[in-house]
PDB file with SEQRES, HELIX, SHEET and CRYST1 records, atoms N, CA, C and O in Angstrom:
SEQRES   1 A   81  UNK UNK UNK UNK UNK UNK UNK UNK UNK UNK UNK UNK UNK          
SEQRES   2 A   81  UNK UNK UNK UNK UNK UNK UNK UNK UNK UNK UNK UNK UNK          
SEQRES   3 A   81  UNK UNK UNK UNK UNK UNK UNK UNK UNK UNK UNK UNK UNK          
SEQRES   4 A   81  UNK UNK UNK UNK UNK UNK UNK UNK UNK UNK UNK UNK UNK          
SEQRES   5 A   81  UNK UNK UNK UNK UNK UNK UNK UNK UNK UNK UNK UNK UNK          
SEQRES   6 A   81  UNK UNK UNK UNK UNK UNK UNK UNK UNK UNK UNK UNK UNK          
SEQRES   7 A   81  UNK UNK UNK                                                  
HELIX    1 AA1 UNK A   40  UNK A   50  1                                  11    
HELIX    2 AA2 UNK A   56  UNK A   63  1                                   8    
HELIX    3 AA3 UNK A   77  UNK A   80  5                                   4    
SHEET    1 AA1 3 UNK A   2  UNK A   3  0                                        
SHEET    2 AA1 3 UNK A  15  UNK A  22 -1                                        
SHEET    3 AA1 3 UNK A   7  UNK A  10 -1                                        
SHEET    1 AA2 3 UNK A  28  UNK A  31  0                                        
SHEET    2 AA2 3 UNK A  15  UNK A  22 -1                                        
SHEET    3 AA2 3 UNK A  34  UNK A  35 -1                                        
CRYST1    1.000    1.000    1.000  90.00  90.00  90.00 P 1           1          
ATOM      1  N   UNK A   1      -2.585  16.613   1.383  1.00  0.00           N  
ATOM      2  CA  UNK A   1      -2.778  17.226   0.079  1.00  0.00           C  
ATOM      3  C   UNK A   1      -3.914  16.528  -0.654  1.00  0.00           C  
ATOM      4  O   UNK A   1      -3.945  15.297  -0.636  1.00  0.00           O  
ATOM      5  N   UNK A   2      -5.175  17.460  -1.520  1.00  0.00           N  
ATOM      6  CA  UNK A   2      -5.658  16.828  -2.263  1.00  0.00           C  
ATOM      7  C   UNK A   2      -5.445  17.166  -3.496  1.00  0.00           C  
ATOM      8  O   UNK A   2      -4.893  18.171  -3.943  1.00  0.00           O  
ATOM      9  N   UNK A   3      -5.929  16.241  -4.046  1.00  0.00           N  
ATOM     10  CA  UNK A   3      -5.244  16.598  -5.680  1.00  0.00           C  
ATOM     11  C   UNK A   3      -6.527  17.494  -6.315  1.00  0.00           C  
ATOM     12  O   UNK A   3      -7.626  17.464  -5.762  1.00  0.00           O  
ATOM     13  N   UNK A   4      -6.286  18.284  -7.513  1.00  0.00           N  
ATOM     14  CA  UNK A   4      -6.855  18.933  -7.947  1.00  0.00           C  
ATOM     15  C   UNK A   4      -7.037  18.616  -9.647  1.00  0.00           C  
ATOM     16  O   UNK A   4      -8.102  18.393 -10.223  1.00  0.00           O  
ATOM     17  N   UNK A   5      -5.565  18.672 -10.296  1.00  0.00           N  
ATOM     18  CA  UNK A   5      -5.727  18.653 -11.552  1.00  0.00           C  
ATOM     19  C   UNK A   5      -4.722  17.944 -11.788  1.00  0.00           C  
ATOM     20  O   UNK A   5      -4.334  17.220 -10.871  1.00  0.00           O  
ATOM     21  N   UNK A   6      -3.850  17.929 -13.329  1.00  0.00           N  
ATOM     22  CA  UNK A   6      -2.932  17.479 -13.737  1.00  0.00           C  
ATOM     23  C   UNK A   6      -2.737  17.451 -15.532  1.00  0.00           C  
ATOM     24  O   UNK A   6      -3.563  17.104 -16.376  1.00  0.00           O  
ATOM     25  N   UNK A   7      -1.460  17.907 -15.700  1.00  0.00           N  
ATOM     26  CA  UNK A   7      -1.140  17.606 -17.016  1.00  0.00           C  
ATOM     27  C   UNK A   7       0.256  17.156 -17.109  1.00  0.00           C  
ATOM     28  O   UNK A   7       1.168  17.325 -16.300  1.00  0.00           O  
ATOM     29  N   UNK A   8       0.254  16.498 -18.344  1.00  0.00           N  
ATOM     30  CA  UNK A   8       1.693  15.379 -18.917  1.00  0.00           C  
ATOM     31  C   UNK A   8       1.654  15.946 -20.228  1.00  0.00           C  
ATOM     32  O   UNK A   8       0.841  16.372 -21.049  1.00  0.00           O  
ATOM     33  N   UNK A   9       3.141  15.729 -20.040  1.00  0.00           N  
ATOM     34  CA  UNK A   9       4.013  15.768 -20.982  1.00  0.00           C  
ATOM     35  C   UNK A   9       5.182  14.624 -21.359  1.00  0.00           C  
ATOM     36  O   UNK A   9       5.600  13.863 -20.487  1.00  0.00           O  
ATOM     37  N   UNK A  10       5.693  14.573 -22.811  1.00  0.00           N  
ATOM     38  CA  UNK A  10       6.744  13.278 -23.039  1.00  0.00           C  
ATOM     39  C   UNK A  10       7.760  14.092 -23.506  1.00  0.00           C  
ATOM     40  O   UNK A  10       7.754  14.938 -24.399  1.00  0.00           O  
ATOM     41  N   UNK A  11       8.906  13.584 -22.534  1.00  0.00           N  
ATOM     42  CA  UNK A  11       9.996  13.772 -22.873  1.00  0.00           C  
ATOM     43  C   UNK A  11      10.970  12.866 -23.348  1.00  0.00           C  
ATOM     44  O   UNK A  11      10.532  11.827 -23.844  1.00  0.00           O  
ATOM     45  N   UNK A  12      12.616  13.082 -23.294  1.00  0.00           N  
ATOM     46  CA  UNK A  12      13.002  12.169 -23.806  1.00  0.00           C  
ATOM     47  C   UNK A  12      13.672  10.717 -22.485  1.00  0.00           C  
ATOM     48  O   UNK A  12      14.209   9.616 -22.607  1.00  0.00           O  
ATOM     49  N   UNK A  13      13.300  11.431 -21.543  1.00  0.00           N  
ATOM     50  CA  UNK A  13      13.311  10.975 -19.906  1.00  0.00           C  
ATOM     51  C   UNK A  13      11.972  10.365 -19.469  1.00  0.00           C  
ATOM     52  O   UNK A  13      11.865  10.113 -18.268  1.00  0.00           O  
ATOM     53  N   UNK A  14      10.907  10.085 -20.298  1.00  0.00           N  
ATOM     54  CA  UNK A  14       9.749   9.693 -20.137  1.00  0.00           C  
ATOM     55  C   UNK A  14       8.524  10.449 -19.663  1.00  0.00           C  
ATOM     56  O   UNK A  14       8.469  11.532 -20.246  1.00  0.00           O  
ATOM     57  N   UNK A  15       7.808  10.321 -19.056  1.00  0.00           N  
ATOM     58  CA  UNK A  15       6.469  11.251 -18.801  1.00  0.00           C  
ATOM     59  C   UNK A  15       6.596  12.542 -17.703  1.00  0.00           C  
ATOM     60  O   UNK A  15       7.050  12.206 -16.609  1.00  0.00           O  
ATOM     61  N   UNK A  16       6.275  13.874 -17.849  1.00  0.00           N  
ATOM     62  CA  UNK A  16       6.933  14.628 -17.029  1.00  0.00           C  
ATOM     63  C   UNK A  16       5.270  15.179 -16.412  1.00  0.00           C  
ATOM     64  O   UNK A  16       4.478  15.531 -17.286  1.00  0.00           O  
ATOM     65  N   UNK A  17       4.820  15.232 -15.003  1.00  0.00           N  
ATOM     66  CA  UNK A  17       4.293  15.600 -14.933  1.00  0.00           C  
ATOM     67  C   UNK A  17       3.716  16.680 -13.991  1.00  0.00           C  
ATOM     68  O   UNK A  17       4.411  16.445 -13.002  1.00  0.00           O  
ATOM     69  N   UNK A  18       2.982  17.619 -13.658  1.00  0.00           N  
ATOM     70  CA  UNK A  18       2.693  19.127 -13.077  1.00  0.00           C  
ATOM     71  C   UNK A  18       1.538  19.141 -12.479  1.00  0.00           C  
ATOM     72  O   UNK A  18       0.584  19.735 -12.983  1.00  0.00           O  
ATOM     73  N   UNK A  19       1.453  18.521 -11.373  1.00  0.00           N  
ATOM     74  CA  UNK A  19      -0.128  18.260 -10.244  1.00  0.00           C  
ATOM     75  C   UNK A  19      -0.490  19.599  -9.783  1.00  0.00           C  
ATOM     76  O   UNK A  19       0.342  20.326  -9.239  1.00  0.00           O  
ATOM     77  N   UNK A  20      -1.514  19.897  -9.951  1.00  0.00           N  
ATOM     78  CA  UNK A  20      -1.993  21.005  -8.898  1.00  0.00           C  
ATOM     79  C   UNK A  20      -2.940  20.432  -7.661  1.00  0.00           C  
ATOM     80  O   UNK A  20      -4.073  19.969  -7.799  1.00  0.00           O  
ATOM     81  N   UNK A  21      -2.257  20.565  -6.507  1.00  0.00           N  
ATOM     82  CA  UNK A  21      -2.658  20.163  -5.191  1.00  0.00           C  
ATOM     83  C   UNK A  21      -3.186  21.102  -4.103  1.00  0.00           C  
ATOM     84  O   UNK A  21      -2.499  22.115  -3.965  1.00  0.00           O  
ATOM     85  N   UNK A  22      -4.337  20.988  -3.234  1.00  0.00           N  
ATOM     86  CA  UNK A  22      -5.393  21.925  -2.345  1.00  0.00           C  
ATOM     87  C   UNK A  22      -4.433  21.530  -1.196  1.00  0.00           C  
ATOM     88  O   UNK A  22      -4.554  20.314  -1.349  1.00  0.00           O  
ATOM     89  N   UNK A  23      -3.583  21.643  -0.175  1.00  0.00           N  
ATOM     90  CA  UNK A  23      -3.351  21.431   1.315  1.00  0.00           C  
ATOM     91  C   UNK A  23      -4.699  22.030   2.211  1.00  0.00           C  
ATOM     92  O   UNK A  23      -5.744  22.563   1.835  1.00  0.00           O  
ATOM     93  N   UNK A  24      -4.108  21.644   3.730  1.00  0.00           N  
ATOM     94  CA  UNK A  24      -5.190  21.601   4.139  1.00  0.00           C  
ATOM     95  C   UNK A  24      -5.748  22.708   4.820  1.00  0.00           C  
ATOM     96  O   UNK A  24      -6.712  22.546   5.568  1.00  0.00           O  
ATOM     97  N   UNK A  25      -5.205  23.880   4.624  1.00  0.00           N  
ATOM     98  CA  UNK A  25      -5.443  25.169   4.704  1.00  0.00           C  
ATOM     99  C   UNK A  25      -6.638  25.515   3.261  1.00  0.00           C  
ATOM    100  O   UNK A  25      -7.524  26.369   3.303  1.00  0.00           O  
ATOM    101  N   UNK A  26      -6.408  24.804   2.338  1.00  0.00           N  
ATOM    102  CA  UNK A  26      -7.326  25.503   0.865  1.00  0.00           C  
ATOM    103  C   UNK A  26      -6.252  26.269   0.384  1.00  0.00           C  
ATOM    104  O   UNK A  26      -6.542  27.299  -0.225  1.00  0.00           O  
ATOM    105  N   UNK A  27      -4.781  25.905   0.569  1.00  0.00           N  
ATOM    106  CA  UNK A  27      -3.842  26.871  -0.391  1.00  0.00           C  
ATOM    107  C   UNK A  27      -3.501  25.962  -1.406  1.00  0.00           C  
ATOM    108  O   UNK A  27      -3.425  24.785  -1.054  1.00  0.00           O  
ATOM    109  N   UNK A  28      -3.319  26.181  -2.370  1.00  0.00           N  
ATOM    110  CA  UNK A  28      -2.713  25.768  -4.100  1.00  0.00           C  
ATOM    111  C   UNK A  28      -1.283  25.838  -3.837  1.00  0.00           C  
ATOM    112  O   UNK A  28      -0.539  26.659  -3.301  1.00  0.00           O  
ATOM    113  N   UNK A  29      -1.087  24.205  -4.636  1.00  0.00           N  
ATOM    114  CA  UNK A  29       0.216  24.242  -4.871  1.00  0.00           C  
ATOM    115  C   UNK A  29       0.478  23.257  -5.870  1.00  0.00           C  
ATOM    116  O   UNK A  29      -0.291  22.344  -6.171  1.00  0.00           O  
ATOM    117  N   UNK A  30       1.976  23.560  -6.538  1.00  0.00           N  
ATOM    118  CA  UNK A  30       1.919  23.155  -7.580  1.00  0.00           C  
ATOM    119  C   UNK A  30       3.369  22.441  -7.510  1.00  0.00           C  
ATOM    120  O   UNK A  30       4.374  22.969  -7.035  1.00  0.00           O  
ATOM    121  N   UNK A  31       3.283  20.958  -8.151  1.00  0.00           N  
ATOM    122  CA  UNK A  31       4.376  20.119  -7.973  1.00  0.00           C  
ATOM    123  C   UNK A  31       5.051  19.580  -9.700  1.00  0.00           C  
ATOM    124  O   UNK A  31       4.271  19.370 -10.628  1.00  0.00           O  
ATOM    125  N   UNK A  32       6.196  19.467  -9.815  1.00  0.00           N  
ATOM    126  CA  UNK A  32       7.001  18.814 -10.917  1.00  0.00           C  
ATOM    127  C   UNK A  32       6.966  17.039 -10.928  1.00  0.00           C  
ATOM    128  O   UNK A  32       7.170  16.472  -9.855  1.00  0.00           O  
ATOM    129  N   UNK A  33       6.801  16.527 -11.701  1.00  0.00           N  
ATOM    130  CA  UNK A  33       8.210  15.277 -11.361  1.00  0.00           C  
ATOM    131  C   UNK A  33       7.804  14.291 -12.757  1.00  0.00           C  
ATOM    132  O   UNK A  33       7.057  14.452 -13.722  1.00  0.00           O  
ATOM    133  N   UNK A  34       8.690  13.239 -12.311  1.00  0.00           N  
ATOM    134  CA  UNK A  34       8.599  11.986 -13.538  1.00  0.00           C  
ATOM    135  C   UNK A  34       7.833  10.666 -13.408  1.00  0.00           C  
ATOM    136  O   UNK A  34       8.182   9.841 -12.563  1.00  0.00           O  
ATOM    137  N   UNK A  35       6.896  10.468 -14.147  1.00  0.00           N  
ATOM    138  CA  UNK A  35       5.874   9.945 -14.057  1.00  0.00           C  
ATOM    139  C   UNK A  35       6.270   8.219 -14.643  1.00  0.00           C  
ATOM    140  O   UNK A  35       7.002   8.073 -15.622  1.00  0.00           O  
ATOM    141  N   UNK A  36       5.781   7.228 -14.027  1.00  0.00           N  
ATOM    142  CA  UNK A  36       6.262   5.822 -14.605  1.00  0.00           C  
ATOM    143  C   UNK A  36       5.592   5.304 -16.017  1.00  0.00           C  
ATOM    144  O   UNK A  36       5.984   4.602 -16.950  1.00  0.00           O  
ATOM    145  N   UNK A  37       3.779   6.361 -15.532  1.00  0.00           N  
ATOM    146  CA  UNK A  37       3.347   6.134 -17.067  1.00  0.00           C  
ATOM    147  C   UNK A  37       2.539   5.013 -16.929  1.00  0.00           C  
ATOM    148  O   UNK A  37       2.020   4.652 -17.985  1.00  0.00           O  
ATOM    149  N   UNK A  38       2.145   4.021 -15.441  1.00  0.00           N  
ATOM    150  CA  UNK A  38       1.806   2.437 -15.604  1.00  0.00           C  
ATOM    151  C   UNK A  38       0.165   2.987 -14.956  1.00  0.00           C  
ATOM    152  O   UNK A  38      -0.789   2.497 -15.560  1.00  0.00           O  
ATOM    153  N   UNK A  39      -0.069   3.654 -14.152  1.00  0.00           N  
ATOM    154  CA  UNK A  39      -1.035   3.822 -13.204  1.00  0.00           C  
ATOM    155  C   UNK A  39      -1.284   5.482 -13.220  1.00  0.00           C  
ATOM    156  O   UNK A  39      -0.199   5.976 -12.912  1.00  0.00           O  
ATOM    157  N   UNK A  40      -2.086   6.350 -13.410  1.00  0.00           N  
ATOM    158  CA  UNK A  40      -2.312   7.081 -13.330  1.00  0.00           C  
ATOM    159  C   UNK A  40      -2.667   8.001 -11.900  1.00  0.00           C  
ATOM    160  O   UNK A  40      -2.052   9.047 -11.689  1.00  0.00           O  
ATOM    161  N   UNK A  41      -3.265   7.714 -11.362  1.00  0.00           N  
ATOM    162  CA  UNK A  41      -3.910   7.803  -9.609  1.00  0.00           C  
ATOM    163  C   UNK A  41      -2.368   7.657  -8.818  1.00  0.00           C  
ATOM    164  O   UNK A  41      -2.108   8.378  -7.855  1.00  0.00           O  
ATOM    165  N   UNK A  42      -1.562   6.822  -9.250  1.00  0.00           N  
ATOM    166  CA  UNK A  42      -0.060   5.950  -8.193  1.00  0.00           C  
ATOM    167  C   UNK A  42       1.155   7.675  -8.773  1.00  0.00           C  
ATOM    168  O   UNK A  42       1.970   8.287  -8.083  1.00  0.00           O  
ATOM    169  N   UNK A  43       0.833   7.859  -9.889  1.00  0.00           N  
ATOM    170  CA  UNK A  43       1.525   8.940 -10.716  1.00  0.00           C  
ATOM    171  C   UNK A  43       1.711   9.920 -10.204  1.00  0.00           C  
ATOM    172  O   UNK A  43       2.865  10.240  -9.920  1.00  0.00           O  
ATOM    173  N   UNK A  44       0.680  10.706  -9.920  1.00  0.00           N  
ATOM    174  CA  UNK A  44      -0.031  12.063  -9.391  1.00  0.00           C  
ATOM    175  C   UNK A  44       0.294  12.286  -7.960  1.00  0.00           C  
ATOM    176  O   UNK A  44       0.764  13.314  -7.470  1.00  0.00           O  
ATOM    177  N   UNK A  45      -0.175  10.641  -7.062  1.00  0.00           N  
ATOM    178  CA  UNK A  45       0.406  10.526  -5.659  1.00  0.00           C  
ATOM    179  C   UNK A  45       1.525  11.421  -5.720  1.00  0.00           C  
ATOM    180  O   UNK A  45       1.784  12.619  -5.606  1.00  0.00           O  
ATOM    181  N   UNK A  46       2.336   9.792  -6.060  1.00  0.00           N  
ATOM    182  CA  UNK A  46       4.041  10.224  -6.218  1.00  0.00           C  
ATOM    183  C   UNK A  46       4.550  11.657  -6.472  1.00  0.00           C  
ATOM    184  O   UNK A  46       5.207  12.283  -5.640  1.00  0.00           O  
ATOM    185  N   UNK A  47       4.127  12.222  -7.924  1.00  0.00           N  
ATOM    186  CA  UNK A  47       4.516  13.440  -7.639  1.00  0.00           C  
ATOM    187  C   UNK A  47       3.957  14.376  -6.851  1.00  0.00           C  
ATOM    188  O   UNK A  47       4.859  15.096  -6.421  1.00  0.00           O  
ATOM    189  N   UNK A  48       3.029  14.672  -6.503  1.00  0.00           N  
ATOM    190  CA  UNK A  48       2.642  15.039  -4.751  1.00  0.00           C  
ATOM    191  C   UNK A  48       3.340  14.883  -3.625  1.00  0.00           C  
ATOM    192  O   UNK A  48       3.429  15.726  -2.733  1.00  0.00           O  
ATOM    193  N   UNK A  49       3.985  13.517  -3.643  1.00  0.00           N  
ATOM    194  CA  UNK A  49       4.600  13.314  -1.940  1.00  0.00           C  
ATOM    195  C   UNK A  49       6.021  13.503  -2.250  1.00  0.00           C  
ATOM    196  O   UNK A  49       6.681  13.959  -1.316  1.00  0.00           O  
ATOM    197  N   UNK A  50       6.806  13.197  -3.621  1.00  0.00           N  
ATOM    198  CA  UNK A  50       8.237  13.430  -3.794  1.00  0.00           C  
ATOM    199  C   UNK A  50       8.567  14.349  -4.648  1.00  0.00           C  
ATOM    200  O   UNK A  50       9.747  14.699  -4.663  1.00  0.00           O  
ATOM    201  N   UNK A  51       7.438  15.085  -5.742  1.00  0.00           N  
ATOM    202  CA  UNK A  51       7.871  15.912  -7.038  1.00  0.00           C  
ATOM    203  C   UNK A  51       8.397  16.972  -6.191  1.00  0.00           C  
ATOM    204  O   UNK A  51       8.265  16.988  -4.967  1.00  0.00           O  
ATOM    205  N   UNK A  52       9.308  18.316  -7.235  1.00  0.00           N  
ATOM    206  CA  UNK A  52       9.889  18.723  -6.962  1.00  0.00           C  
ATOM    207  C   UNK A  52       8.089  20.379  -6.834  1.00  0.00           C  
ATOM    208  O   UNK A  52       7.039  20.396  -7.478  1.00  0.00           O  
ATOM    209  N   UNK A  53       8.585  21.347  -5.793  1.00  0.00           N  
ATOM    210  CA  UNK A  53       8.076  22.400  -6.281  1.00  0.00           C  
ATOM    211  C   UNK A  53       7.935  22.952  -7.661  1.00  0.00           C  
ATOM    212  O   UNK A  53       8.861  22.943  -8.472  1.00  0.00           O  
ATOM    213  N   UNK A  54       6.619  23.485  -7.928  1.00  0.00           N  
ATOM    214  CA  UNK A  54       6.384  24.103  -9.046  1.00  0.00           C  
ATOM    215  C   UNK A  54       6.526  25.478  -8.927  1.00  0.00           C  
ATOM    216  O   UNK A  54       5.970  25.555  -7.831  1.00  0.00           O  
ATOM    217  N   UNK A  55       6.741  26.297  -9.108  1.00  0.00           N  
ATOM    218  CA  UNK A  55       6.735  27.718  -9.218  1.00  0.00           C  
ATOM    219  C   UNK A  55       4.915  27.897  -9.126  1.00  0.00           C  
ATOM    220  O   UNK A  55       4.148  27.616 -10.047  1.00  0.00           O  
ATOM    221  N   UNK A  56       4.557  28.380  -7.901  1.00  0.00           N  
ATOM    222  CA  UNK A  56       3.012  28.673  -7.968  1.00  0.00           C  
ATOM    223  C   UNK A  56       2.881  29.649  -9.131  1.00  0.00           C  
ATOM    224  O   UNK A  56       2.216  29.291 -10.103  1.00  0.00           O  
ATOM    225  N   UNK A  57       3.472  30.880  -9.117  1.00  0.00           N  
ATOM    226  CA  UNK A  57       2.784  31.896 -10.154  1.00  0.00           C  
ATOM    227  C   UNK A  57       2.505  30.758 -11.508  1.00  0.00           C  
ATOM    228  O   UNK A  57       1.358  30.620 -11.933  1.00  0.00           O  
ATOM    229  N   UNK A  58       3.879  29.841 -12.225  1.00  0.00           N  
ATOM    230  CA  UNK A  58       3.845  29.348 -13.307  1.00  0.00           C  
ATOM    231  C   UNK A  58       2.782  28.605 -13.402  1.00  0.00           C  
ATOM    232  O   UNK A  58       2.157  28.559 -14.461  1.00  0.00           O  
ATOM    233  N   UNK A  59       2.301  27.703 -11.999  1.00  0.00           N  
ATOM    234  CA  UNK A  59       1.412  26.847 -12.028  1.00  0.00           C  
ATOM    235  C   UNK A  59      -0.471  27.495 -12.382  1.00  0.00           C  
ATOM    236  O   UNK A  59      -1.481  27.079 -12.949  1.00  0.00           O  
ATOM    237  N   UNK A  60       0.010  28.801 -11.566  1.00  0.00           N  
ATOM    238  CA  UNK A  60      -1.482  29.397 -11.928  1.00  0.00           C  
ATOM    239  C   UNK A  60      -1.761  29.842 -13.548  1.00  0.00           C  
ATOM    240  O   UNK A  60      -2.873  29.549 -13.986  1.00  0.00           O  
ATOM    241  N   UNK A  61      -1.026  30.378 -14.253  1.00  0.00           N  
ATOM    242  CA  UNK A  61      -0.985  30.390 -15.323  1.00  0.00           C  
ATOM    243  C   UNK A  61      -1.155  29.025 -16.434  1.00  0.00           C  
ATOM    244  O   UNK A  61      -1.913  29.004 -17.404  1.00  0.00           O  
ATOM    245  N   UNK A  62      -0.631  28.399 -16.183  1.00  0.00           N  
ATOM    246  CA  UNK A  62      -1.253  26.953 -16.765  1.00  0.00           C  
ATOM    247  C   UNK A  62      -1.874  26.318 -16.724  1.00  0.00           C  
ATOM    248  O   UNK A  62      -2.134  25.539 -17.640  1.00  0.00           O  
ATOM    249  N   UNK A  63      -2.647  26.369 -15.138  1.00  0.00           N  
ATOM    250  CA  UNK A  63      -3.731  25.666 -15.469  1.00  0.00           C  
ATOM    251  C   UNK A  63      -4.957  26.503 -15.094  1.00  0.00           C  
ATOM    252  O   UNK A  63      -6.090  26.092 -14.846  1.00  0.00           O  
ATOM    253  N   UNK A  64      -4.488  27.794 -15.101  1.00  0.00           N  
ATOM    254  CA  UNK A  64      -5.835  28.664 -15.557  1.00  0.00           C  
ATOM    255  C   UNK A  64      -7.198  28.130 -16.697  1.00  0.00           C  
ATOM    256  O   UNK A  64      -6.994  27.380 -17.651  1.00  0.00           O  
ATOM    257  N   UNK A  65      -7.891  28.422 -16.512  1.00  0.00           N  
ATOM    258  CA  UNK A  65      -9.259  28.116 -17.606  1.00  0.00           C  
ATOM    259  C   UNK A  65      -8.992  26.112 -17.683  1.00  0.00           C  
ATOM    260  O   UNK A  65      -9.667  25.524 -18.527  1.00  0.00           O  
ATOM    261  N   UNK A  66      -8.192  25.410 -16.941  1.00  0.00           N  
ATOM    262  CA  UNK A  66      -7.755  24.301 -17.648  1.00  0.00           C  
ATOM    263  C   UNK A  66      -9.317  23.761 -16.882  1.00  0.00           C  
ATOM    264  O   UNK A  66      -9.986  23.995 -15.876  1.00  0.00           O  
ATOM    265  N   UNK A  67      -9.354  22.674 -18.431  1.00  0.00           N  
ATOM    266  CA  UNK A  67     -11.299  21.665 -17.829  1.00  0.00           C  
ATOM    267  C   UNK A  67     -10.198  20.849 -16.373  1.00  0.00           C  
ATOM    268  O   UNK A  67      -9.014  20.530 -16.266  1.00  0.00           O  
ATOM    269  N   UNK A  68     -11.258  20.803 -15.601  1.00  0.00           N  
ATOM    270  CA  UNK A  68     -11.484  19.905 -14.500  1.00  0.00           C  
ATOM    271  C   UNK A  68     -11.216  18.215 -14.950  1.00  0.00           C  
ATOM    272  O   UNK A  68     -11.715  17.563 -15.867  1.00  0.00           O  
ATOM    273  N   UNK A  69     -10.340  17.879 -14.027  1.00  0.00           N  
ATOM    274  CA  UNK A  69      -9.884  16.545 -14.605  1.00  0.00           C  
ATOM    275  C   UNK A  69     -11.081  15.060 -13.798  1.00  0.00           C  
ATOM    276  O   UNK A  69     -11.837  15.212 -12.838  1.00  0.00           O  
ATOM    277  N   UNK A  70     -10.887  13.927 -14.496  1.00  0.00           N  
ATOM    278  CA  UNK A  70     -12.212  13.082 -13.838  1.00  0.00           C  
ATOM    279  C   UNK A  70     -11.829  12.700 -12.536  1.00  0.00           C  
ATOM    280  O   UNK A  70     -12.391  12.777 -11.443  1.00  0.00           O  
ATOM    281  N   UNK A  71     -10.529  12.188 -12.985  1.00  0.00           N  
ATOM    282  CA  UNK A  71      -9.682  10.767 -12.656  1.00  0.00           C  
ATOM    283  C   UNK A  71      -9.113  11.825 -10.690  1.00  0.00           C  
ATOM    284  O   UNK A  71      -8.522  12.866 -10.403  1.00  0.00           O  
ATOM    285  N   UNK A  72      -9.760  10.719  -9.946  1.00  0.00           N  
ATOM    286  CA  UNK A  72      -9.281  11.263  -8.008  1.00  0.00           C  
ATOM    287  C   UNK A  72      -7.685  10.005  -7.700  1.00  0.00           C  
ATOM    288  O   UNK A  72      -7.376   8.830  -7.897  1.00  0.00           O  
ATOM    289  N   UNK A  73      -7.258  10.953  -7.265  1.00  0.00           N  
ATOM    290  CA  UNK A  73      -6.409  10.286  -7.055  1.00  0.00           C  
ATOM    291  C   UNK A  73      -5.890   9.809  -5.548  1.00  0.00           C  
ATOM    292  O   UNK A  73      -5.838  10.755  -4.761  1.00  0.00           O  
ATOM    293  N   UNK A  74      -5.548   8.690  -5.068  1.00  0.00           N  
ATOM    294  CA  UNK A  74      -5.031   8.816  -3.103  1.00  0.00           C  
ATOM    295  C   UNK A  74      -4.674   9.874  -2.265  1.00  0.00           C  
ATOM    296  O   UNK A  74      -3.782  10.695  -2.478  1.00  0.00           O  
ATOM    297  N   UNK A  75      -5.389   9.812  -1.338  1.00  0.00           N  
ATOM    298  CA  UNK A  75      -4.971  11.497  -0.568  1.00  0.00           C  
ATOM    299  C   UNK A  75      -3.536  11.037   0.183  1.00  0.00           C  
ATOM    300  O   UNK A  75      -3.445  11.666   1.237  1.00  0.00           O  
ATOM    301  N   UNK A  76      -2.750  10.425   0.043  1.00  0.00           N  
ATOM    302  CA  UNK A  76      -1.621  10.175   0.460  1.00  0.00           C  
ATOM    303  C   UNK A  76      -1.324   8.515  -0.114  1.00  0.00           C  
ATOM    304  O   UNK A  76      -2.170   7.779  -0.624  1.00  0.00           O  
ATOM    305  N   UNK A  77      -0.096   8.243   0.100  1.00  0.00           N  
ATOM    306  CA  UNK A  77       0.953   7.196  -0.249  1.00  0.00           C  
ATOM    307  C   UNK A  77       0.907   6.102   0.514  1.00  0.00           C  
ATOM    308  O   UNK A  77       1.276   5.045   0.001  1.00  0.00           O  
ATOM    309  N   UNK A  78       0.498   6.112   1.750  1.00  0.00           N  
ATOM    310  CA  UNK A  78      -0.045   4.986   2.169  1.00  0.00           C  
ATOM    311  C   UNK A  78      -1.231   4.049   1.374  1.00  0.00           C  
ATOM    312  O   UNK A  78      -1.331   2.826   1.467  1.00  0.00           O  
ATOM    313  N   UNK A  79      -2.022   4.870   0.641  1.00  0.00           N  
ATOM    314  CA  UNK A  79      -3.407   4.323   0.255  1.00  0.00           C  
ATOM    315  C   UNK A  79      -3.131   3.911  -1.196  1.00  0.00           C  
ATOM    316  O   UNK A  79      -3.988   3.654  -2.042  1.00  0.00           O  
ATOM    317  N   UNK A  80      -1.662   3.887  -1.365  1.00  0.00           N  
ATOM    318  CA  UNK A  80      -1.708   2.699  -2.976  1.00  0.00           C  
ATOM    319  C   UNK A  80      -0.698   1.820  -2.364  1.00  0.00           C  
ATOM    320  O   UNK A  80       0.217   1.813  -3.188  1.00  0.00           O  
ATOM    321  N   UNK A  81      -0.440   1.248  -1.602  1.00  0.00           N  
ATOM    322  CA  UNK A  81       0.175   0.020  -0.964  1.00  0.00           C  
ATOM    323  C   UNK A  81      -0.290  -0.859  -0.440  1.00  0.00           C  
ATOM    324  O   UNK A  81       0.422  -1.758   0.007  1.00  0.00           O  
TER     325      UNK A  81                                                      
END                                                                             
């Protein structure tokens, strides 16, 4: 998976966050999960390799028109250890 985008949110469970990820076909996909909040790049991983599915339709809708994010994050979980 490569990463694509990302947005956060605060809850009362701490940082919730919604990756949009390229596999290696070039298909979109879109992941849930809870973010530690310490590392940004370690964040995005994580929810990539353990978040829960996003609902693609929901995911395309949100981050439609969204700006392009700076920040690349590890193409897998091995590469922040």
């Amino acid at each position: 998976m490569e990463y694509k985008n990302a947005f956060w949110f605060s809850s009362g469970m701490g940082t919730v966050g919604i990756v949009q990820a390229m596999d290696e076909r070039k298909a979109i996909h879109y992941f849930i999960g809870i973010a530690q909040g310490l590392h940004e790049p370690i964040d995005i991983n994580n929810i990539m390799n353990i978040g829960a599915l996003f609902p693609n339709e929901l995911g395309a809708l949100l981050f439609k028109n969204a700006p392009t994010r700076a920040i690349k994050a590890p193409k897998n979980s091995a590469d922040t250890l």
